[in-house]
N, C-alpha and C positions, 0 to 999 in steps of 0.2 A: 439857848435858841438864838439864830443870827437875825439880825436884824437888816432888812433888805431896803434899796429904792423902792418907793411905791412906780416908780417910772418904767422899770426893768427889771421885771421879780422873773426869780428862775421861775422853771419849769417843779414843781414839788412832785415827789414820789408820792405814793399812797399814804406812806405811815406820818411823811414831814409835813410840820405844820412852819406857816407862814407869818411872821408876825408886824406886823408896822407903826411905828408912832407918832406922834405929834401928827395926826390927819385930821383937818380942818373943813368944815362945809364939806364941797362938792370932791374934795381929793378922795376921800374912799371912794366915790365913786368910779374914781379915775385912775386909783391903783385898782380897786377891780377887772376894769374894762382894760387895764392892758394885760393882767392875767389871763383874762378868757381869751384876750388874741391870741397870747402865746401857747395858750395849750388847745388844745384840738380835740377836748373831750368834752361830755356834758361837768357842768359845775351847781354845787347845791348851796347857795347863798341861807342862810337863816341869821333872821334877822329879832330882834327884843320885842317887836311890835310890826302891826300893818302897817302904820304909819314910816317908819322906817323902810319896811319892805317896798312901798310905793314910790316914794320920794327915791331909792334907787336903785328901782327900774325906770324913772325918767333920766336920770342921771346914764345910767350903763345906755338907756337908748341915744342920748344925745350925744356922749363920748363915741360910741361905735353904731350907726343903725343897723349894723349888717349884722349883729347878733342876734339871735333867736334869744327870746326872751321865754318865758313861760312864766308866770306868777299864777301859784296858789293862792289861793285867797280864805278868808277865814270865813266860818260861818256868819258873823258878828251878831248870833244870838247866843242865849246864855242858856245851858243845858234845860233850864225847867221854863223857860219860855211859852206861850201858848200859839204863836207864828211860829210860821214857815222863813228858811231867811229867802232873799228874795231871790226872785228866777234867774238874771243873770248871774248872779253868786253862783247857784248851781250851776248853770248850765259853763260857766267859766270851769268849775271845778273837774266837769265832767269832761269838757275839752282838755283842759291839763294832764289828766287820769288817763288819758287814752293818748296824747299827745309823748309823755315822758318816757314810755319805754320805747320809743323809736326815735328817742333823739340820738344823734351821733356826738353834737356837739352845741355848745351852747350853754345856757346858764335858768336854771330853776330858781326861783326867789317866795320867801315862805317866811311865817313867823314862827315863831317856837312853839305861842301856845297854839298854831292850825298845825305843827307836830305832832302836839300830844292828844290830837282825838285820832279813832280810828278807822278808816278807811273801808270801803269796801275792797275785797278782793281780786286783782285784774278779772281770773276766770268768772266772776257775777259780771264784771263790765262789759268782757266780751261778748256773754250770753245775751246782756240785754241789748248789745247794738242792734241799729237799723242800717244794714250796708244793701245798698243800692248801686245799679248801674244802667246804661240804655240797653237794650235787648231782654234781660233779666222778665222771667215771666211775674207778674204781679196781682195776687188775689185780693182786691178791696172788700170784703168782707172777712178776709181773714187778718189783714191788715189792721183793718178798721177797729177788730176785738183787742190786737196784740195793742193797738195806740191805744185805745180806753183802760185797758189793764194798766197799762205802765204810768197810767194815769193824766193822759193826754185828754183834754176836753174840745168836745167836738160842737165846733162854731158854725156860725155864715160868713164869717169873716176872719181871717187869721190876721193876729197883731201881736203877739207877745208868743214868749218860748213856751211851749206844752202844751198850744193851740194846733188843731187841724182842722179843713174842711175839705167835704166831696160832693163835687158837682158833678155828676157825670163819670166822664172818664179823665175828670182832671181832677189830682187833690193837691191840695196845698196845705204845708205841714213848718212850723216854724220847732227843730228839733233843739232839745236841751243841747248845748255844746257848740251851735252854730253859731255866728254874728250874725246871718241874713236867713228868711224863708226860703221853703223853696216850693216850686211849682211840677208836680210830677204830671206830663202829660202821658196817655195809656192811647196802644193803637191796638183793640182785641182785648187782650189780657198778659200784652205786651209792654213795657216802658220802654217810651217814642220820644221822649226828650225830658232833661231834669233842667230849672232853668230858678 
């Protein structure tokens, strides 16, 4: 197996693996990030631990910002656990899950053991999304069931993910998978702005 610049690494076919040595601190990082420049496809990083996995994706961000990034992240609870892990864990996982089959290009970053548990299936993911848009007709009460089923709790105030509230014909709904809430206003049984 050849052994390449971490500076100027070919382009690898499917079957060829890539090998590097003597890489110190922040250089993996940095013969990664000129791999991902040079190829034009998505890339699947896995890494021995989270802690690895994190440390670089700050790395691959600060060599190149203009990479899409996507980080898996693990549950970091232990199968016989009696929690939940926590909301943004999920709701990261959920954005990844739906984010990765439409990337063109860019780089996935993942540990071995958030590998080796099992995933839901895209066609469960796609069924449970919530896709919206302005004009779109909108039934709050049937909404309002489909949010509580999926396990949404129905507040006065929306502040964390899997929260929602309806005032009227305005709801606000903070969705697993999003970094921000959002505010859906209704004109009828129409959606008049998402904000």
């Amino acid at each position: 197996m050849p052994i390449y610049n971490p500076l100027n690494p070919p382009s690898p076919s499917a079957k060829e693996t890539i090998s590097w040595i003597n890489l110190n601190g922040a250089s993996v990082g940095l013969a990664l990030s000129s791999l991902i420049v040079q190829n034009k496809r998505p890339i699947l990083i896995i890494t021995p631990d989270s802690q690895t996995a994190f440390r670089l994706e700050q790395e691959l961000a600060f060599f190149n910002p203009a990479t899409s990034i996507i980080q898996f992240p693990d549950w970091e609870t232990l199968p016989y656990d009696q929690f939940s892990p926590h909301e943004d864990i999920i709701s990261n996982r959920i954005h990844a899950l739906h984010t990765i089959p439409t990337l063109s290009e860019g780089v996935v970053i993942t540990s071995i053991s958030t590998l080796m548990h099992q995933i839901a299936p895209q066609t469960f993911l796609n069924s449970h999304l919530f896709l919206m848009k302005i004009g779109d007709l909108f039934d709050i009460a049937k909404t309002r069931h489909a949010l509580q089923n999926a396990g949404y709790r129905l507040v006065n105030e929306v502040r964390t993910h899997g929260e929602f509230a309806v005032r009227g014909a305005i709801i606000d709904m903070f969705p697993m998978g999003s970094h921000l809430p959002f505010r859906i206003d209704l004109l009828d049984n129409e959606i008049d702005s998402i904000r």
